[in-house]
N, CA, C, O and CB atoms as a CASP TS submission, in Angstrom:
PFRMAT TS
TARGET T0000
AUTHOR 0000-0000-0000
METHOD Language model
MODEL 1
PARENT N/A
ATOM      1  N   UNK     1      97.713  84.232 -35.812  1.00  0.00           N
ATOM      2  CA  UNK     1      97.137  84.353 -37.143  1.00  0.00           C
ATOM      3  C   UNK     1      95.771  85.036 -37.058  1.00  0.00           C
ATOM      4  O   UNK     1      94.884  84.714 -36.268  1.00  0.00           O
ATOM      5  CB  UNK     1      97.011  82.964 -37.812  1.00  0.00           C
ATOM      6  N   UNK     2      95.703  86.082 -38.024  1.00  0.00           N
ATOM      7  CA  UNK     2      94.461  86.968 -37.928  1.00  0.00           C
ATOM      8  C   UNK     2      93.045  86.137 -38.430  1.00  0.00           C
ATOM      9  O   UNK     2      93.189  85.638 -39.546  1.00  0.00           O
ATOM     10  CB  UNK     2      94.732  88.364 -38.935  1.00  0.00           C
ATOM     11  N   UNK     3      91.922  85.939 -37.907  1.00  0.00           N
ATOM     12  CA  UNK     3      90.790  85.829 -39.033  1.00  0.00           C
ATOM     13  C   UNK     3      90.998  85.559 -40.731  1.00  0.00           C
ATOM     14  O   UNK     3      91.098  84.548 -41.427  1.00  0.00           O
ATOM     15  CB  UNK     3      90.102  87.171 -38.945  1.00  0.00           C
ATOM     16  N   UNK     4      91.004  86.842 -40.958  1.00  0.00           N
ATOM     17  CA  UNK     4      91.372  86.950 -42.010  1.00  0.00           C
ATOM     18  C   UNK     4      92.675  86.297 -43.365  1.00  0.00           C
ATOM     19  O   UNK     4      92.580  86.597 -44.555  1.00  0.00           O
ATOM     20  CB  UNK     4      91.361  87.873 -41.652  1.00  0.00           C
ATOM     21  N   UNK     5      93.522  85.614 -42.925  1.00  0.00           N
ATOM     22  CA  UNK     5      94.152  84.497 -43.220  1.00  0.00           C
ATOM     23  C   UNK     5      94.382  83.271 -43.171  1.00  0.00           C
ATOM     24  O   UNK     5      95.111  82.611 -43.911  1.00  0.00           O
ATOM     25  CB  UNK     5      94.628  84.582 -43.114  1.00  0.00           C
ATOM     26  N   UNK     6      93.521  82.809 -41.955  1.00  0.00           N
ATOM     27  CA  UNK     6      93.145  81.417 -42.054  1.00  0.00           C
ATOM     28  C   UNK     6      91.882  81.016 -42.334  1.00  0.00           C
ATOM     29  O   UNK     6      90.779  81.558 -42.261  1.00  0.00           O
ATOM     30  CB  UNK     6      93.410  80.832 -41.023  1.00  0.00           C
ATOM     31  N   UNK     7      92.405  79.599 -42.779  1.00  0.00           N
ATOM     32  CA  UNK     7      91.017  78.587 -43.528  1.00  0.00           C
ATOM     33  C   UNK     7      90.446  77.712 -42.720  1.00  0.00           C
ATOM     34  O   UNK     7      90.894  76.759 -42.082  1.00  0.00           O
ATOM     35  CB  UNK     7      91.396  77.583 -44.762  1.00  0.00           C
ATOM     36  N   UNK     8      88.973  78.354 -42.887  1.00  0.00           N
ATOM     37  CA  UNK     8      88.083  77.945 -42.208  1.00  0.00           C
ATOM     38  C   UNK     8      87.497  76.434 -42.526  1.00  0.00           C
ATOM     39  O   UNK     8      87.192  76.228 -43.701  1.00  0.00           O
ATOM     40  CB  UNK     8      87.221  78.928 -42.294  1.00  0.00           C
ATOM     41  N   UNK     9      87.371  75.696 -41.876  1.00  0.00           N
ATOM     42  CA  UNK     9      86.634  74.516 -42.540  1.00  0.00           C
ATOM     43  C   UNK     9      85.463  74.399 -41.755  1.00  0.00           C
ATOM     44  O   UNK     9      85.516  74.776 -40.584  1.00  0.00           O
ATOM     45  CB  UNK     9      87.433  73.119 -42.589  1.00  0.00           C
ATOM     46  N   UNK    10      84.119  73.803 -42.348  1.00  0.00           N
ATOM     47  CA  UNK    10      82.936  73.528 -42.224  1.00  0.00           C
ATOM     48  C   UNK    10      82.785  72.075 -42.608  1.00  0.00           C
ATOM     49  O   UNK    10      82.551  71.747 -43.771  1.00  0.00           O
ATOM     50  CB  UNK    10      82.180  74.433 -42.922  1.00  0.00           C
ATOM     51  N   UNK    11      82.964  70.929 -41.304  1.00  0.00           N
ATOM     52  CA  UNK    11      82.731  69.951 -41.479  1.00  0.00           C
ATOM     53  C   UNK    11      80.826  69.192 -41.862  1.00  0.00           C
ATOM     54  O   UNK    11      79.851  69.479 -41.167  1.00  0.00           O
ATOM     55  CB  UNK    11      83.487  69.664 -40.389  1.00  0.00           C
ATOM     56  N   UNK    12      80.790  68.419 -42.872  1.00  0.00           N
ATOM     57  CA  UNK    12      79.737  67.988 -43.301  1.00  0.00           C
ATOM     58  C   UNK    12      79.611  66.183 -42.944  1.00  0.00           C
ATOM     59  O   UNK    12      80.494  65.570 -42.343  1.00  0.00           O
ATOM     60  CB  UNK    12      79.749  68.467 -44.813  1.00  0.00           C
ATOM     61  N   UNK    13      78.275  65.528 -43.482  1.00  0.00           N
ATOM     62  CA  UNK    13      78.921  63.636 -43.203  1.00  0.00           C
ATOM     63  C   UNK    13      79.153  63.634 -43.969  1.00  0.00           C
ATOM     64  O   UNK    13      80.031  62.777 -43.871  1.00  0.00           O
ATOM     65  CB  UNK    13      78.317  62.236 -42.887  1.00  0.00           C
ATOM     66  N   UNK    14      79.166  64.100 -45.648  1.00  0.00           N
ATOM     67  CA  UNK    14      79.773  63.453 -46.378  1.00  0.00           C
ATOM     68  C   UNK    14      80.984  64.354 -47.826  1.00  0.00           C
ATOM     69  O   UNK    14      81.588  64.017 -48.844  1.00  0.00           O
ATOM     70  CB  UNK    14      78.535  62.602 -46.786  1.00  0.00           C
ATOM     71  N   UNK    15      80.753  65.551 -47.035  1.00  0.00           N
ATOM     72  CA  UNK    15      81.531  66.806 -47.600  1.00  0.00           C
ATOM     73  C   UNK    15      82.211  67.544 -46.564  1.00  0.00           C
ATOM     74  O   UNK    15      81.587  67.482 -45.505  1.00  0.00           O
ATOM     75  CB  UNK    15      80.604  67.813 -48.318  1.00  0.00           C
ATOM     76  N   UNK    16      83.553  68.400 -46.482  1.00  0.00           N
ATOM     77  CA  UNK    16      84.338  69.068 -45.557  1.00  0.00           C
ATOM     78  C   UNK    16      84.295  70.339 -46.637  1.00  0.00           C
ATOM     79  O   UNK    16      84.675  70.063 -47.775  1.00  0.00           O
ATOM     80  CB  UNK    16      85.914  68.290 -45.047  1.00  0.00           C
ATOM     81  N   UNK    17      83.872  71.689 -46.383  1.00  0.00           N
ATOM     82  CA  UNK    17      84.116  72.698 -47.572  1.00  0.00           C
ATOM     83  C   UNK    17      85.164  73.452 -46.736  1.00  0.00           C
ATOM     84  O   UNK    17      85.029  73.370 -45.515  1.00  0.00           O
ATOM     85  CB  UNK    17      82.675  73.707 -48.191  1.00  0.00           C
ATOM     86  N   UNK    18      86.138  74.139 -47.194  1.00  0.00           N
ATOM     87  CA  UNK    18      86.944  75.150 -46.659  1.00  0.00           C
ATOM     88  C   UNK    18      86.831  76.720 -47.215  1.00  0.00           C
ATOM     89  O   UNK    18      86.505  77.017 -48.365  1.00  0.00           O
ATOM     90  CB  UNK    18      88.281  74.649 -46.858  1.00  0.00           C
ATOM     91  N   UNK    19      87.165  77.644 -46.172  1.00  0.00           N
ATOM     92  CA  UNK    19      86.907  79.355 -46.921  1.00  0.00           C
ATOM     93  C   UNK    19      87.832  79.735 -45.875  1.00  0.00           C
ATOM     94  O   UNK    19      87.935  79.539 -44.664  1.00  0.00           O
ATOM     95  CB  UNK    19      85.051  80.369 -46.932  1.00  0.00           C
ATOM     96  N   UNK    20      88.886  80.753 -47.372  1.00  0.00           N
ATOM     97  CA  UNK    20      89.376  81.535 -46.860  1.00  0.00           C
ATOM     98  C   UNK    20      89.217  82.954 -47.413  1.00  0.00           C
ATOM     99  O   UNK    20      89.536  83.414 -48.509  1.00  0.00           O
ATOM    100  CB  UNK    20      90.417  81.102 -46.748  1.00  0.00           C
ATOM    101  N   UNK    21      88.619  83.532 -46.322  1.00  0.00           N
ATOM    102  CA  UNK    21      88.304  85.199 -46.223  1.00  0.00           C
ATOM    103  C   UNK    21      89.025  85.771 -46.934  1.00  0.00           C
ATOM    104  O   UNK    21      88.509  86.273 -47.932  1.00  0.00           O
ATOM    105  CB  UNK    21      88.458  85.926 -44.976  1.00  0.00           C
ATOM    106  N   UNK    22      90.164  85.898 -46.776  1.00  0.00           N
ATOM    107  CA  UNK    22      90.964  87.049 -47.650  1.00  0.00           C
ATOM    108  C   UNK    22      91.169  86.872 -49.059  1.00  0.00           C
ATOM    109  O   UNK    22      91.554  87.886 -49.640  1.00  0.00           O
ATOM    110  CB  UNK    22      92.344  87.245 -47.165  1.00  0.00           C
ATOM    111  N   UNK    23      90.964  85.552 -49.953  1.00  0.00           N
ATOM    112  CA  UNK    23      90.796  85.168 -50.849  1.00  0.00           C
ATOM    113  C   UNK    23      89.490  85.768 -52.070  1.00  0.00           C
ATOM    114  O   UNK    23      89.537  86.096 -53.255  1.00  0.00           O
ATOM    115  CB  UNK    23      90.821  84.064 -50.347  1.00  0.00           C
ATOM    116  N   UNK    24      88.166  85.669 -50.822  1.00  0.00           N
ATOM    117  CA  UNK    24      86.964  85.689 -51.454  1.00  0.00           C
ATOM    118  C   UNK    24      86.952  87.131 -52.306  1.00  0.00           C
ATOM    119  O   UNK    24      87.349  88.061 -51.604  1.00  0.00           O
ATOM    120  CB  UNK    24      85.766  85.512 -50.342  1.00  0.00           C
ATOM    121  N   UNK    25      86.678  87.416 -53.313  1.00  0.00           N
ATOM    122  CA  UNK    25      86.207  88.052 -54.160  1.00  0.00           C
ATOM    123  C   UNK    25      84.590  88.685 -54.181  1.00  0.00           C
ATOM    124  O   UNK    25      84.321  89.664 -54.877  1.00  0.00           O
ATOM    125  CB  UNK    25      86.509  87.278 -55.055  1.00  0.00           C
ATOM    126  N   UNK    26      83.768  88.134 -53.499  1.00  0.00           N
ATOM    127  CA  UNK    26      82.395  88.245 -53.130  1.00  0.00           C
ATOM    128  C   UNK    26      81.526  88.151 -54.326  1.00  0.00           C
ATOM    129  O   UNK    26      80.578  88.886 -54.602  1.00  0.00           O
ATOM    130  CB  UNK    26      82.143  89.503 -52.406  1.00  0.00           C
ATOM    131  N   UNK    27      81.776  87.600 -54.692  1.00  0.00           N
ATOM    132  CA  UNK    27      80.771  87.077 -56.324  1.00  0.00           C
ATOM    133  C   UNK    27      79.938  86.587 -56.334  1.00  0.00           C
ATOM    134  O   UNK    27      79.312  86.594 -57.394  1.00  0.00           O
ATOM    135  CB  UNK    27      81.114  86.260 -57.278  1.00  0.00           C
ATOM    136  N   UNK    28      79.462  85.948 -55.334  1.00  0.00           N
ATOM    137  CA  UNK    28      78.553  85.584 -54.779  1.00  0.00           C
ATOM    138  C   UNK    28      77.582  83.430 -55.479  1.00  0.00           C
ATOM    139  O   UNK    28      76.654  82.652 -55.259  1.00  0.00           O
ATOM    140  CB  UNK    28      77.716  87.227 -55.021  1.00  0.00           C
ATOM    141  N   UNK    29      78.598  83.621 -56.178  1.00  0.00           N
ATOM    142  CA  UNK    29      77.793  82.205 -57.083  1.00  0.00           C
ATOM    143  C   UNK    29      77.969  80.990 -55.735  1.00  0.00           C
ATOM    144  O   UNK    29      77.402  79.984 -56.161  1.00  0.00           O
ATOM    145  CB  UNK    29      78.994  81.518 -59.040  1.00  0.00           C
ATOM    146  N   UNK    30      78.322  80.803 -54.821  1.00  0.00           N
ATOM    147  CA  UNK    30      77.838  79.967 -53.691  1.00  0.00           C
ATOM    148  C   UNK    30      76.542  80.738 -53.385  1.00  0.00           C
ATOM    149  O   UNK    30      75.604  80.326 -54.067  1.00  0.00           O
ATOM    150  CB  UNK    30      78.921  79.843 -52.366  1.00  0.00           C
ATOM    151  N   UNK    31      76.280  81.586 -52.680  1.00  0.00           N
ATOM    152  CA  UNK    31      75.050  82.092 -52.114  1.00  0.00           C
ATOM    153  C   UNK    31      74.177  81.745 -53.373  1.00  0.00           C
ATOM    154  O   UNK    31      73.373  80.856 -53.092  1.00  0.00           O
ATOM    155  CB  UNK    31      75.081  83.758 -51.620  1.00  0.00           C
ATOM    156  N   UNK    32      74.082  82.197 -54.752  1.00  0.00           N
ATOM    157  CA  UNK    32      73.300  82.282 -55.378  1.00  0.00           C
ATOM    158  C   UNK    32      72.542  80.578 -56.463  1.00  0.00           C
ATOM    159  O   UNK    32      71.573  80.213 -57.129  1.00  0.00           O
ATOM    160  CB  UNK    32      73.942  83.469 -55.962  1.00  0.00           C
ATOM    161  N   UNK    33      73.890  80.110 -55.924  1.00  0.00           N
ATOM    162  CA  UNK    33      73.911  78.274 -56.414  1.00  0.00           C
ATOM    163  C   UNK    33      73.457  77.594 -55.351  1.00  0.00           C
ATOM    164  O   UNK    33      73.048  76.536 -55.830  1.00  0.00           O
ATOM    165  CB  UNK    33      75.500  77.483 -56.773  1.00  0.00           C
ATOM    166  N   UNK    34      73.214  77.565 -53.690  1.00  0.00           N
ATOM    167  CA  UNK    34      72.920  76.872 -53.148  1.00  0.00           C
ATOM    168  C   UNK    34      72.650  77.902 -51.813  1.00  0.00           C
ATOM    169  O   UNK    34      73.317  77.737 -50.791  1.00  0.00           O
ATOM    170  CB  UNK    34      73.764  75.777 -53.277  1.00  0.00           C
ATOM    171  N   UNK    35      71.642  78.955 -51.898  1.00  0.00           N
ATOM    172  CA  UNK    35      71.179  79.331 -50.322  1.00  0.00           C
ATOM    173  C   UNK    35      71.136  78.453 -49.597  1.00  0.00           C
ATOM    174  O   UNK    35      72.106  78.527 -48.843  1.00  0.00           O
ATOM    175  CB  UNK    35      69.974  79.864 -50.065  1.00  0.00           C
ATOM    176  N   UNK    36      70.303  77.305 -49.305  1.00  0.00           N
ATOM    177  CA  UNK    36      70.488  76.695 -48.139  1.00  0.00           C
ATOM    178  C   UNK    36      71.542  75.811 -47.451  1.00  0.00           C
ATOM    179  O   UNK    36      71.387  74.914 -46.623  1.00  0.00           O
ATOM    180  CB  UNK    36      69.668  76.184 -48.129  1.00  0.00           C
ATOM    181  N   UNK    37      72.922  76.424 -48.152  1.00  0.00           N
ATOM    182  CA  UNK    37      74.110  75.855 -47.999  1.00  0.00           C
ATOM    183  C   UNK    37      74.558  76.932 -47.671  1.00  0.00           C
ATOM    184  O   UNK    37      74.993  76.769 -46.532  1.00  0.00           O
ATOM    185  CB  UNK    37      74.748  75.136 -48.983  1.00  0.00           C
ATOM    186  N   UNK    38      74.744  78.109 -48.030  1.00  0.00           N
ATOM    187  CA  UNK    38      75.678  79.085 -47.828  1.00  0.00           C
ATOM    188  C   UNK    38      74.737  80.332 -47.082  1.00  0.00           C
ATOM    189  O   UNK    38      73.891  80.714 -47.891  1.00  0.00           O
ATOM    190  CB  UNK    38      76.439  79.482 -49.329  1.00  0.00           C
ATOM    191  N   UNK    39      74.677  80.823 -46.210  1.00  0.00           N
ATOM    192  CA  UNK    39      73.751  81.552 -45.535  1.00  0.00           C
ATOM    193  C   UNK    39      74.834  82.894 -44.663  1.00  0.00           C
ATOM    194  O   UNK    39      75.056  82.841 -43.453  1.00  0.00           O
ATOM    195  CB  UNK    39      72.797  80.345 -44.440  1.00  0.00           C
ATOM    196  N   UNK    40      75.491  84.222 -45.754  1.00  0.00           N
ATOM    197  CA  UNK    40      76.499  84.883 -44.979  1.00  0.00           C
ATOM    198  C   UNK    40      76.145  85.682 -44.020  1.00  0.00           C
ATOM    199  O   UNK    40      76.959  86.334 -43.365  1.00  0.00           O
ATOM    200  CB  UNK    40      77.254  85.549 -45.663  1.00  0.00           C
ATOM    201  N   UNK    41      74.522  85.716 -43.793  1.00  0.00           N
ATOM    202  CA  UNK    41      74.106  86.741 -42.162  1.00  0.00           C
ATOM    203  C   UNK    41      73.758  85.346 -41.379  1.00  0.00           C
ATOM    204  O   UNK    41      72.696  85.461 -40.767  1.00  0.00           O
ATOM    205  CB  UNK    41      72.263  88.218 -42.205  1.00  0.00           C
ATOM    206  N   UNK    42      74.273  84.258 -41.255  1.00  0.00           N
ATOM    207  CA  UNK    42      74.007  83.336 -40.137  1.00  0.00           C
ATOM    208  C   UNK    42      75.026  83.051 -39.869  1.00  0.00           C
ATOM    209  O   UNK    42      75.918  83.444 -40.620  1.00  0.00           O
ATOM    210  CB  UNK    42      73.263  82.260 -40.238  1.00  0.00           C
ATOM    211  N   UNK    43      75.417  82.172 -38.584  1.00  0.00           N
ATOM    212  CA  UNK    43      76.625  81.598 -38.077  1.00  0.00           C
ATOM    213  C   UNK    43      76.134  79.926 -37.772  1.00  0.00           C
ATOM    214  O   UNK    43      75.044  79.748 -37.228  1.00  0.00           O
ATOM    215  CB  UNK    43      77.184  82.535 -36.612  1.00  0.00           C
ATOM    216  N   UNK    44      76.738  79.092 -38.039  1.00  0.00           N
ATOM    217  CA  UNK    44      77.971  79.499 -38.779  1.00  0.00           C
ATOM    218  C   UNK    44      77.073  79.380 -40.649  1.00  0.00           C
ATOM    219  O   UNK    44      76.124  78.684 -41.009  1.00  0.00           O
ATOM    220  CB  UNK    44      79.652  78.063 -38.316  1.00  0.00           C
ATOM    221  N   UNK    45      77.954  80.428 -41.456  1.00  0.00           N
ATOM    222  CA  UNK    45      77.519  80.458 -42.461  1.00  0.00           C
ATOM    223  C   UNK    45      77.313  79.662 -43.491  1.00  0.00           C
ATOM    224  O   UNK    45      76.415  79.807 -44.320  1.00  0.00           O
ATOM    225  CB  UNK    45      77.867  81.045 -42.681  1.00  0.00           C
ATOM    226  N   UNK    46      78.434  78.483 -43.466  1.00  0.00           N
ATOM    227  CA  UNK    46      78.381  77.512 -44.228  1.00  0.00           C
ATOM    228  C   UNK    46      77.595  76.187 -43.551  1.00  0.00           C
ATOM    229  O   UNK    46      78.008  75.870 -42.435  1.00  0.00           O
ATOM    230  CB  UNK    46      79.748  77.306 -44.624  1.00  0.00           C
ATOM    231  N   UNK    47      76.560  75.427 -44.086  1.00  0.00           N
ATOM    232  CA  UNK    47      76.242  74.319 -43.540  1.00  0.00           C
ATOM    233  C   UNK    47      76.107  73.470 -44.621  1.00  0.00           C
ATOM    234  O   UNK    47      75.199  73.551 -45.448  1.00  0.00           O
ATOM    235  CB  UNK    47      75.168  74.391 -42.715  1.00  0.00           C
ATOM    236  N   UNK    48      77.429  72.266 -44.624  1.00  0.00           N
ATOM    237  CA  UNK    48      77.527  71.199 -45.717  1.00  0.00           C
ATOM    238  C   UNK    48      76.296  70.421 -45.657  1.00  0.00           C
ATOM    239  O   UNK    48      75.700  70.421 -46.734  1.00  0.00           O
ATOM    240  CB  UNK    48      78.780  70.234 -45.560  1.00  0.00           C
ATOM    241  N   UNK    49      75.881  69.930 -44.968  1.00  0.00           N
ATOM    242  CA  UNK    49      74.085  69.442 -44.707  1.00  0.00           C
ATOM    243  C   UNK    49      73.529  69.486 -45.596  1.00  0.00           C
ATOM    244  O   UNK    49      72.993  68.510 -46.121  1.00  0.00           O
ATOM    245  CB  UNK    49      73.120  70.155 -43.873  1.00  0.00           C
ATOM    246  N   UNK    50      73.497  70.694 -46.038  1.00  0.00           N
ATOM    247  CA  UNK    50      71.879  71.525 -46.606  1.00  0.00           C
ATOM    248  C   UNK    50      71.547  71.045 -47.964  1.00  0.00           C
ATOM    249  O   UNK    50      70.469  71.240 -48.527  1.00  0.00           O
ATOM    250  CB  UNK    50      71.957  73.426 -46.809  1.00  0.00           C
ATOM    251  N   UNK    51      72.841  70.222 -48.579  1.00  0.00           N
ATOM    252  CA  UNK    51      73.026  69.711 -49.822  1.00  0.00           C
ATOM    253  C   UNK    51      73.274  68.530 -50.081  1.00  0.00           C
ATOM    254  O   UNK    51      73.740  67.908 -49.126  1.00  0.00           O
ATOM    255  CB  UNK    51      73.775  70.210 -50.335  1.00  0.00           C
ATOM    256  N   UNK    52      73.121  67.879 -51.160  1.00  0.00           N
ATOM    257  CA  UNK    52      74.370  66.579 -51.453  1.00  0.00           C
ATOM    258  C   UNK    52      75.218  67.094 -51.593  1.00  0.00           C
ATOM    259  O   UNK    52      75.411  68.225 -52.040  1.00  0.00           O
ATOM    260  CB  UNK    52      74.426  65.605 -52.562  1.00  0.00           C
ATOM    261  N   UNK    53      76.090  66.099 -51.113  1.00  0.00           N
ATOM    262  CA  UNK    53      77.638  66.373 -51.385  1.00  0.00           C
ATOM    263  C   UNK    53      78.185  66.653 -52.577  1.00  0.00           C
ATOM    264  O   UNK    53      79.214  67.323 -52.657  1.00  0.00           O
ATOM    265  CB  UNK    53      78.367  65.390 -51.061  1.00  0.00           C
ATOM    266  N   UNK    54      77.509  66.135 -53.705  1.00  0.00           N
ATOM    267  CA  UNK    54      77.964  66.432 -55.114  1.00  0.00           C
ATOM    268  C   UNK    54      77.202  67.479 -56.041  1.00  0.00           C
ATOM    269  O   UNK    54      77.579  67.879 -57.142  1.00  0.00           O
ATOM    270  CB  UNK    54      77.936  65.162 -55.824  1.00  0.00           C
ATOM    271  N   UNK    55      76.240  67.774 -55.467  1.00  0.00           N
ATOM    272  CA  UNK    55      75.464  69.676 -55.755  1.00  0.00           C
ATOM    273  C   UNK    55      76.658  70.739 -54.929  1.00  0.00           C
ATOM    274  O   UNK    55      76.978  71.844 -55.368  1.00  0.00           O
ATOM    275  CB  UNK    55      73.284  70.008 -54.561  1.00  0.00           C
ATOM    276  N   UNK    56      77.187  70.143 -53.703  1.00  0.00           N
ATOM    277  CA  UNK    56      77.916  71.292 -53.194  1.00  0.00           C
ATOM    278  C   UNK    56      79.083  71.215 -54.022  1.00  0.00           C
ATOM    279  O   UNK    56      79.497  72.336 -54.317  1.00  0.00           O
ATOM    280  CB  UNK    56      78.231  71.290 -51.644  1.00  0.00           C
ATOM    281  N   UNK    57      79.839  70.143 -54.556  1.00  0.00           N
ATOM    282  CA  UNK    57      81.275  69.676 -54.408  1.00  0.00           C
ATOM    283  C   UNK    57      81.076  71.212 -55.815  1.00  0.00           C
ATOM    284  O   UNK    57      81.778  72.213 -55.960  1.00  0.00           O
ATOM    285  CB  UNK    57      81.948  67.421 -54.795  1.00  0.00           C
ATOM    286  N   UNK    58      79.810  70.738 -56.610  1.00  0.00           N
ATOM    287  CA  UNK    58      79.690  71.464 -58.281  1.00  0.00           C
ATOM    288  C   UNK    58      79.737  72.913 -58.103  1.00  0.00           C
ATOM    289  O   UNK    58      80.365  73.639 -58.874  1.00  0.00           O
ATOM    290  CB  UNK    58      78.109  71.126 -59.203  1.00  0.00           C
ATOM    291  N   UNK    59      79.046  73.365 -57.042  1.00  0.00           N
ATOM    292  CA  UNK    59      78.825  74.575 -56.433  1.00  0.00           C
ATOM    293  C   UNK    59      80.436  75.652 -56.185  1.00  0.00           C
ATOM    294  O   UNK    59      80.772  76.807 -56.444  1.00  0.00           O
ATOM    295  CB  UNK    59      78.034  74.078 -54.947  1.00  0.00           C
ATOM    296  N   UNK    60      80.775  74.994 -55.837  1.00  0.00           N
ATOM    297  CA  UNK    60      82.130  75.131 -54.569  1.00  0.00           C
ATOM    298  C   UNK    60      83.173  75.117 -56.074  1.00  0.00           C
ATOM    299  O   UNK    60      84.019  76.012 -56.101  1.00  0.00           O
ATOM    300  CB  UNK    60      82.445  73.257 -52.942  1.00  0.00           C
ATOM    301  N   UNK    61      83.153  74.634 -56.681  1.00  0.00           N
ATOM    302  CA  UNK    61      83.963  74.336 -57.942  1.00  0.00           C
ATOM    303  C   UNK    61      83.966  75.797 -58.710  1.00  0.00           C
ATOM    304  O   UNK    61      85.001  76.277 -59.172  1.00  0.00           O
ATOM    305  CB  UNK    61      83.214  73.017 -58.934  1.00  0.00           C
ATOM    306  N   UNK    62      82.383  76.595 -58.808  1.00  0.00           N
ATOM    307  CA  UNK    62      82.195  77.362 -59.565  1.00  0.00           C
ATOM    308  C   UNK    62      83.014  79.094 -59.312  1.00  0.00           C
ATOM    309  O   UNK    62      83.144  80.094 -60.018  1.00  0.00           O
ATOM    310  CB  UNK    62      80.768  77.195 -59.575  1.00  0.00           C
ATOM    311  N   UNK    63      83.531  78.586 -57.507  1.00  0.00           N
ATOM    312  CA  UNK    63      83.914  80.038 -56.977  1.00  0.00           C
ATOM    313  C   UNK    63      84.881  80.564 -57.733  1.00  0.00           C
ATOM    314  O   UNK    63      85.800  79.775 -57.951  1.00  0.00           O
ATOM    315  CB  UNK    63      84.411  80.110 -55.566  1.00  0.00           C
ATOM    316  N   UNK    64      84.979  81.498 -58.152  1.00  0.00           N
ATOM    317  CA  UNK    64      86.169  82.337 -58.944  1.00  0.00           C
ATOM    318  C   UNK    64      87.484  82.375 -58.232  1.00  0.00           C
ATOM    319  O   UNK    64      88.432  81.615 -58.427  1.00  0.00           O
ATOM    320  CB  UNK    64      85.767  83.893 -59.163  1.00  0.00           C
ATOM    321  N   UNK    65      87.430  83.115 -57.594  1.00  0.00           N
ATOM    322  CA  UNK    65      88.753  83.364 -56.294  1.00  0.00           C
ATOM    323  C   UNK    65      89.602  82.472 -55.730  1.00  0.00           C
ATOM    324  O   UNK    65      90.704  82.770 -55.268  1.00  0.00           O
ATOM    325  CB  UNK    65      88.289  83.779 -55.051  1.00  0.00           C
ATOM    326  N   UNK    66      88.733  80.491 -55.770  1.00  0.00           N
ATOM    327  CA  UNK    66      89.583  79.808 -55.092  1.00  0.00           C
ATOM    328  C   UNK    66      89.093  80.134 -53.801  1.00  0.00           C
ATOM    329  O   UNK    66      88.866  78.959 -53.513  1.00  0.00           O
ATOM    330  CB  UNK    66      90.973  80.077 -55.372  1.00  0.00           C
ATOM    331  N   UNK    67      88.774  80.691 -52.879  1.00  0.00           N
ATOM    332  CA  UNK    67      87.833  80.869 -51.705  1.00  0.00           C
ATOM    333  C   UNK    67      87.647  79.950 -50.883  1.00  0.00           C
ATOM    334  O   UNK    67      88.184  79.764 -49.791  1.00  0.00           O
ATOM    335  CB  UNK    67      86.685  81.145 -52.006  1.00  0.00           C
ATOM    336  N   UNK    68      86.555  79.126 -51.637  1.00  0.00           N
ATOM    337  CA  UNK    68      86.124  78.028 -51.709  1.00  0.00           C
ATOM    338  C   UNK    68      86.653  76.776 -52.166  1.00  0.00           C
ATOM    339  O   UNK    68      86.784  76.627 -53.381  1.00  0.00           O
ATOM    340  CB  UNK    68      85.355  78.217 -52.156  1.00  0.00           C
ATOM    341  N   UNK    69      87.132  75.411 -51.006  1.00  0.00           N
ATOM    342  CA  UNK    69      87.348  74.426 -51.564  1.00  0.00           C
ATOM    343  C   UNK    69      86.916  73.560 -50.726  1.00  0.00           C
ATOM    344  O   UNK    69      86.494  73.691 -49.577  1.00  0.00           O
ATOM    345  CB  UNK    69      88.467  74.299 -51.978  1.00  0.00           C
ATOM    346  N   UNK    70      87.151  72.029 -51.854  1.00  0.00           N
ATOM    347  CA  UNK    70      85.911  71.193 -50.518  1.00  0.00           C
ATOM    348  C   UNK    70      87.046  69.687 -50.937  1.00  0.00           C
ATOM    349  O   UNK    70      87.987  69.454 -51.697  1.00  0.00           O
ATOM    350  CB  UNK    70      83.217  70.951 -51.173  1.00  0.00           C
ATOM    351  N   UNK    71      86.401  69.110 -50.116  1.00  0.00           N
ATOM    352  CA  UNK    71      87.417  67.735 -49.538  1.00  0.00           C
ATOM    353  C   UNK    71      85.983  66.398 -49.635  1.00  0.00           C
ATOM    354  O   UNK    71      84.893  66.667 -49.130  1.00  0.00           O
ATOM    355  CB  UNK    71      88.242  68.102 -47.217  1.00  0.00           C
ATOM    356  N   UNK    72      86.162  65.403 -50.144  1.00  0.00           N
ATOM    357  CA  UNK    72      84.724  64.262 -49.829  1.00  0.00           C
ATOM    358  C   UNK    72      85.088  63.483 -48.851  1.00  0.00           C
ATOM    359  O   UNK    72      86.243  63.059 -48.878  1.00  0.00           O
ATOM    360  CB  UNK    72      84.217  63.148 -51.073  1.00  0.00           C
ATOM    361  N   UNK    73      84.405  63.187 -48.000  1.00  0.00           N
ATOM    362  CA  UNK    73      84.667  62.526 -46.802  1.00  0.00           C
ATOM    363  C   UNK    73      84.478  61.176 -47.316  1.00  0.00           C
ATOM    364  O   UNK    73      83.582  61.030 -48.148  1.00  0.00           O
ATOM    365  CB  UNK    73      83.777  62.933 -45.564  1.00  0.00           C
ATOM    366  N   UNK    74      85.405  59.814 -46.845  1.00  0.00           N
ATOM    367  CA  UNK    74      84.950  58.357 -47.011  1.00  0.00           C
ATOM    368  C   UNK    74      84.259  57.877 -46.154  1.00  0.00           C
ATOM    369  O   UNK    74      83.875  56.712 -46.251  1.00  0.00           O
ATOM    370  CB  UNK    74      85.840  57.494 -47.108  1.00  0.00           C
TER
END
């Protein structure tokens, strides 16, 4: 399986977000809703951390494409 078709997950403690590349649309409303969550010239780019879990979960909700999806950890 190429890059480009599989889903990536970015484990968090109290959020899991997933991205899949070939999906994204580049619209950018993660980068622009939560920089210090979504950072696309760093590796790894996503860091669930950087947020509450429920600023990201709202964030992650807003992606157009479906791209973006997230899971709450118990």
């Amino acid at each position: 399986m190429s890059n480009e078709t599989e889903k990536k997950a970015y484990k968090g403690k109290s959020i899991t977000v997933t991205f899949e590349a070939r999906r994204c649309l580049h619209a950018a409303e993660c980068v622009h809703g939560l920089p210090e969550v979504f950072a696309p010239g760093e590796r790894p780019w996503i860091r669930p951390d950087g947020a509450e879990a429920e600023r990201l979960a709202e964030v992650v909700r807003r992606c157009p494409s479906g791209a973006l999806q997230y899971e709450l950890v118990d």
